[in-house]
NUNUSE-37062 format. One line per field, with one value per residue (C-alpha): residue number from 1; x, y, z; residue in three letters. Coordinates in steps of 0.5 Angstrom, whole numbers, plus 500, padded with zeros to 3 digits. Layout:
<recs>
resi <- (NUM/...) .
u <- (X/...) .
v <- (Y/...) .
w <- (Z/...) .
resn <- (ALA/...) .
</recs>
This chain:
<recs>
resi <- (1/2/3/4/5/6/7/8/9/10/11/12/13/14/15/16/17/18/19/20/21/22/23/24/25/26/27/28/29/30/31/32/33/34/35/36/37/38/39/40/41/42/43/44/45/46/47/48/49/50/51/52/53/54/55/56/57/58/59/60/61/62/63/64/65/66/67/68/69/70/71/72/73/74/75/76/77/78/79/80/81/82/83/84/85/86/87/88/89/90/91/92/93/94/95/96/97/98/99/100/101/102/103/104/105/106/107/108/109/110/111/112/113/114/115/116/117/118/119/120/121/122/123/124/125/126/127/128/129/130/131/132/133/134/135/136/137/138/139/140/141/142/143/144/145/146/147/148/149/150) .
u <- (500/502/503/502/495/496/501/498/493/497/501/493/492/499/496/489/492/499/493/489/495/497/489/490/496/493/487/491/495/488/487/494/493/486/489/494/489/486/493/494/487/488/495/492/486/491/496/490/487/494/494/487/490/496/490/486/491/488/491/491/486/480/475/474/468/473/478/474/471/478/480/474/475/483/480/476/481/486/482/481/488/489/483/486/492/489/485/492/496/490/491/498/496/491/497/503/498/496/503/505/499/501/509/506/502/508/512/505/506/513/513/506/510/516/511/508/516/518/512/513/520/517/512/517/522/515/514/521/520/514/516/523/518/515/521/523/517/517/524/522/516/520/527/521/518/525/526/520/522/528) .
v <- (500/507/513/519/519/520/524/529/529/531/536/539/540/544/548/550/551/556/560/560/563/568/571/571/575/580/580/582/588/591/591/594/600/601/602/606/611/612/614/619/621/621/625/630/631/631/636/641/640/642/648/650/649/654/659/658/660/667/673/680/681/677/677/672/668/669/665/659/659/659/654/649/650/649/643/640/640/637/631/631/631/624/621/621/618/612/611/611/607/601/602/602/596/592/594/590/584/585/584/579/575/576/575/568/566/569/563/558/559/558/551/549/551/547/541/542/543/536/532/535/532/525/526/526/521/516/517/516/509/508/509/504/499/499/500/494/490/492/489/482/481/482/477/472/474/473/467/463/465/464) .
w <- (500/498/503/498/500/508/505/501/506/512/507/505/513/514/507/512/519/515/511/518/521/516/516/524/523/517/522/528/524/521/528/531/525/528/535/532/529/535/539/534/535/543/542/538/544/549/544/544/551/552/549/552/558/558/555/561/566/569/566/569/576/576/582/586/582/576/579/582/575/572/577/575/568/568/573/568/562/567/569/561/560/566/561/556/558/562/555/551/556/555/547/548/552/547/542/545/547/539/537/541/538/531/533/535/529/526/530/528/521/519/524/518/512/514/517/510/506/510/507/500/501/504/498/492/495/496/489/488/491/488/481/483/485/478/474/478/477/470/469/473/469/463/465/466/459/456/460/458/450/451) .
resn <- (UNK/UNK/UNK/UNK/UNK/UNK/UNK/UNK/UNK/UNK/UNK/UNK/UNK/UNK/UNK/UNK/UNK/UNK/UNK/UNK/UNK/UNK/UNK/UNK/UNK/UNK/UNK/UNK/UNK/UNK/UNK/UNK/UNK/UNK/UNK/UNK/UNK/UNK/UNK/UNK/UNK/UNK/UNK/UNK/UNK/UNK/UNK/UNK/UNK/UNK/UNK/UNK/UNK/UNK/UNK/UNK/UNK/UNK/UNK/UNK/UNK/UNK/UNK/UNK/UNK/UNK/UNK/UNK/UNK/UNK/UNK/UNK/UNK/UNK/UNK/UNK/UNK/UNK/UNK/UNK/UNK/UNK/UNK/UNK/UNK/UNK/UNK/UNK/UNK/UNK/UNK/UNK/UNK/UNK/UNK/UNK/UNK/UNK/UNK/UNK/UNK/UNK/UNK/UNK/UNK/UNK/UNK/UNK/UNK/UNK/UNK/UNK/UNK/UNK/UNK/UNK/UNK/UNK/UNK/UNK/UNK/UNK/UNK/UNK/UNK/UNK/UNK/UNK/UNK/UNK/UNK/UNK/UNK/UNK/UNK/UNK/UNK/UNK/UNK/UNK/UNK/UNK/UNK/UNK/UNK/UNK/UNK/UNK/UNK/UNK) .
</recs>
C-alpha cells in the first residue's frame, strides 16, 4: 500500500492551518492599524487640551467668581487630560498584546510551512519509490517474459 494519499492529506491539512495562521495574522494587523489610528487621535486631543490648558490660566486681575470659575475649568480640562492617558495606556496595552499574537502566529505558520515542506519531501521520495518499484516489477516481468521464450 502506497502513502501518498496520507501524505497528501497531512500536507492539505498543513496548507489549511498555515493559511488560517496568515488570516489571523493579517486580522491582528487591521487591528494593530485601527488601535494606531485612535493613538493618533488620542494624541491629537491630548495636544489641543494641551494648548486650551495654557490658554486657560488666568491672565490680569480676576474677582473671586472669576477664579473658582478658571479654576474649575483648568480642573475639568486637567481631568480630560488624565482620561486621555489612562484611554492611551489601554490602547498601548491592547496593542503590545496584538503584536505578541501576530508574532505567535508568525512562529505558528512558519513551523506549518516547514511541516508541509517536509512532506513534500517525503511525498516526492515515495513517489521515487513507487516508480522504482514498478520499473523493478517491469524488469522482473520481462526477464521471466525472456526467459519462457527464450
Amino acid at each position: 500500500m502506497t502513502l501518498l494519499p496520507k501524505i497528501r492529506n497531512l500536507m492539505n491539512r498543513s496548507e489549511v492551518n498555515r493559511q488560517r495562521c496568515e488570516l489571523r495574522i493579517l486580522s491582528l494587523r487591521r487591528q494593530g492599524h485601527e488601535i494606531s489610528v485612535k493613538l493618533a487621535e488620542l494624541q491629537n486631543q491630548r495636544h489641543r487640551l494641551g494648548e486650551q490648558l495654557t490658554l486657560e490660566r488666568p491672565q490680569g486681575q480676576l474677582n473671586r467668581a472669576g477664579l473658582f470659575s478658571g479654576q474649575r475649568r483648568l480642573a475639568v480640562l486637567r481631568r480630560q487630560l488624565n482620561d486621555l492617558a489612562l484611554q492611551e495606556q489601554q490602547l498601548n496595552r491592547q496593542q503590545e498584546e496584538l503584536n505578541q499574537q501576530a508574532e505567535a502566529a508568525g512562529i505558528e505558520q512558519k513551523h506549518w510551512r516547514s511541516k508541509q515542506d517536509k512532506y513534500r519531501v517525503v511525498m516526492d521520495r515515495e513517489r521515487q519509490h513507487v516508480r522504482l518499484t514498478r520499473l523493478r516489477q517491469e524488469e522482473t516481468e520481462l526477464q521471466e517474459i525472456m526467459t519462457c521464450l527464450g
